[in-house]
N, C-alpha and C positions, 0 to 999 in steps of 0.2 A: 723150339718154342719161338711161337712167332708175336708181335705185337703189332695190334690193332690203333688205329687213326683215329679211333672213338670206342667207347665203350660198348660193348655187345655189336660193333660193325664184323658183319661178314666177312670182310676185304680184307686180310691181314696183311698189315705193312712188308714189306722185303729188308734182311738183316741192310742192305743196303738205304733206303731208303730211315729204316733207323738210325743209322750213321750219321745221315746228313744231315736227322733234325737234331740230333745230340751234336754234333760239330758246331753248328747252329749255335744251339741253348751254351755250350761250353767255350767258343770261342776260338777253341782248339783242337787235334784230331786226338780220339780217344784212342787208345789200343786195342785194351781189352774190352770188348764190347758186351760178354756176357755179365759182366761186375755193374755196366748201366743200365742190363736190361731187368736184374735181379732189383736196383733201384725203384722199379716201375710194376713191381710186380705184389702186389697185392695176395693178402693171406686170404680171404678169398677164393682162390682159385688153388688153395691147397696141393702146392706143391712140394715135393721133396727131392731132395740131393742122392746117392747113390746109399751114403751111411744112411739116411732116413731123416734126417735134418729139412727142417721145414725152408722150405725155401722162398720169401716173401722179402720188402726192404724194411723189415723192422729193423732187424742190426746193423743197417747199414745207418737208419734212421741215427740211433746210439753211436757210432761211430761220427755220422756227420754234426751233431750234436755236438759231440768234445770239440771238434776240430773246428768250430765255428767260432764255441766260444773263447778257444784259447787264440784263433788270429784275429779277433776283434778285440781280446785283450791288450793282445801284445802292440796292435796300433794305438789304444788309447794310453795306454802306459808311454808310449812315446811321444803321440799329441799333446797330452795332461802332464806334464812332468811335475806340476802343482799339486794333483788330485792325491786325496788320500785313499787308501783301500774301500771305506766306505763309499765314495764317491764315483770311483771307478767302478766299482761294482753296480752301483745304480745303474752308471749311464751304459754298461755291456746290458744290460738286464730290459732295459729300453731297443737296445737293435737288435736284439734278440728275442723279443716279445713272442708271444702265440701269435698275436693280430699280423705284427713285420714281419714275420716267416710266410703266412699264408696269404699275404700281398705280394711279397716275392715270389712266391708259387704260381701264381694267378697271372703275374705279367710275364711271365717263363711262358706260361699255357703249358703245364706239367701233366695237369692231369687230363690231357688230352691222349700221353703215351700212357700212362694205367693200364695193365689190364688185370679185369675183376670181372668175378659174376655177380656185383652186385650194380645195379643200374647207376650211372652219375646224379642223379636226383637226390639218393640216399646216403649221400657221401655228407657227414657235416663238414664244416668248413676249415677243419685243423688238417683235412689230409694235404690240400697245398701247402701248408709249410714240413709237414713229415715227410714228402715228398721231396721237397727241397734239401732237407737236413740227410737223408739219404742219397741224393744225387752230390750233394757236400763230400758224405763217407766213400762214395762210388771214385769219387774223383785221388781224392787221397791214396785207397788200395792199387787206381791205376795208372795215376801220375805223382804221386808223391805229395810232397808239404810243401814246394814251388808250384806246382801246379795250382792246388788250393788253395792256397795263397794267391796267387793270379787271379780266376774265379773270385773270389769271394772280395777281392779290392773290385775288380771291375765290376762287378754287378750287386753288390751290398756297400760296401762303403765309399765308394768314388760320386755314384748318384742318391746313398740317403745318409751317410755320416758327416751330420753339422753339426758340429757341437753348441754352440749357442742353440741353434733351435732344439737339439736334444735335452737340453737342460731345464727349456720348459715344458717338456711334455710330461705328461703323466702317465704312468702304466699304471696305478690303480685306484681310482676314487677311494673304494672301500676301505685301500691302507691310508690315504688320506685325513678321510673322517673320521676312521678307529683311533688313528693316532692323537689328533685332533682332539677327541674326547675322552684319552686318556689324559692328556696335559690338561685339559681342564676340570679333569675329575666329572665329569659328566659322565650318566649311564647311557647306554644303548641296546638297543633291542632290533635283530634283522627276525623276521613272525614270518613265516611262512605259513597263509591262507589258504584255504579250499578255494579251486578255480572251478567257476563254472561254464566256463566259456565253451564253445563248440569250435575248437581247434581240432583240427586233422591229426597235430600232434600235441602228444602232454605240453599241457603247459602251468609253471609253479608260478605263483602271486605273491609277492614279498611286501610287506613294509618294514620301512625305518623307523624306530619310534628313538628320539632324542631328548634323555629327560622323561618328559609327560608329555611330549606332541610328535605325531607322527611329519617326519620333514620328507618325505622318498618312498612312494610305490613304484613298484615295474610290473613286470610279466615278462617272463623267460623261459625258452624250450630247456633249461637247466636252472637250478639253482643257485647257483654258481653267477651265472648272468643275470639273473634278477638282481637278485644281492647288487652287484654293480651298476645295473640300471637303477636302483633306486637309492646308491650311494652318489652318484651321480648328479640324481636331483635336488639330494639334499645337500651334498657340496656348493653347488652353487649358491641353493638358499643361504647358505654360510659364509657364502666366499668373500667378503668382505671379513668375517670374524676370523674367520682358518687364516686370512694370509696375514694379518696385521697379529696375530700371534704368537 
């Protein structure tokens, strides 16, 4: 099995030239190189192992997954020696985001080594951090919990674990304002509208109603995202009332 330089490219890379961009992206020399090419290898392309085991980096995905969040744990546990479990939990929850994963994917240029039959157009935008979270797993089965540990300080928490700035960010409006209007006994309503728009792709129309007044529309290729784009806007209209209470 060979891997490609881009998606549907003719030219498939050499097990070597593989090497060099994961030595690259890792820092270090990998061993087993078949454990980071399973990384990169998309279900898609439907492949299987000898038992019949589908052979894709989902599990590697679940594996990089535990191992991410237990060594960013275990650095904020020693940073915060203040923080209580709630707290700490926040702020893992924050460098661990969907958004921070799939920025971390994207300055790697991960899914450049993918290979799929499905075109890179069509990829939404969570396979760079899945991608990531299985080159995490990859790393582990082939260099251990030193290794990934290494990895994962160099290139996650050395350039984005600040803690003061992580404590004012938010990872979700939506729990923001829900919260928000539970403590003041206020009702709310997220209404998902008929879109009539002439998008290429589905797209779901949300508002916010607060009380008796709508404070947050969006439009979103998910529901999911709307919902946020238009907790969003209504945060702010609030954000004088949300912080001072």
């Amino acid at each position: 099995m060979r891997f490609s330089s881009k998606i549907f490219n003719s030219h498939p890379k050499s097990d070597g030239d593989f090497f060099l961009a994961i030595k690259k992206i890792l820092g270090f020399r990998p061993k087993n190189l078949a454990i980071y090419k399973k990384a990169f290898l998309h279900r898609s392309i439907n492949q299987k192992d000898k038992d019949g085991n589908p052979m894709n980096y989902e599990r590697l995905e679940f594996l990089g997954d535990a191992m991410l969040g237990t060594i960013i744990s275990k650095h904020l546990y020693n940073e915060v020696p203040e923080g209580d479990e709630g707290y700490l939990t926040k702020m893992r929850s924050k460098v661990v985001s969907r958004k921070h994963l799939n920025e971390l994917g994207k300055d790697l240029g991960l899914l450049e080594h993918v290979e799929s039959r499905i075109p890179k157009s069509h990829f939404g935008e969570n396979i760079h951090g899945n991608v990531f979270e299985a080159l995490v797993g990859a790393i582990y089965l082939d260099r251990g919990y030193s290794f990934c540990e290494k990895f994962i300080n160099d290139r996650v928490i050395e350039p984005y674990v600040d803690i003061e700035q992580l404590e004012g960010k938010v990872i979700s409006y939506k729990s923001l304002v829900i919260e928000w209007c539970q403590k003041q006994k206020k009702s709310f309503d997220y209404e998902v509208y008929e879109d009539t728009g002439n998008d290429e792709l589905k797209h779901f129309a949300v508002k916010l109603t607060i009380g008796n007044k709508v404070l947050g529309k969006a439009r979103a290729t998910s529901k999911k995202k709307a919902e946020e784009k238009a907790s969003k806007r209504a945060y702010f209209a609030l954000q004088s009332r949300i912080e001072s209470s």
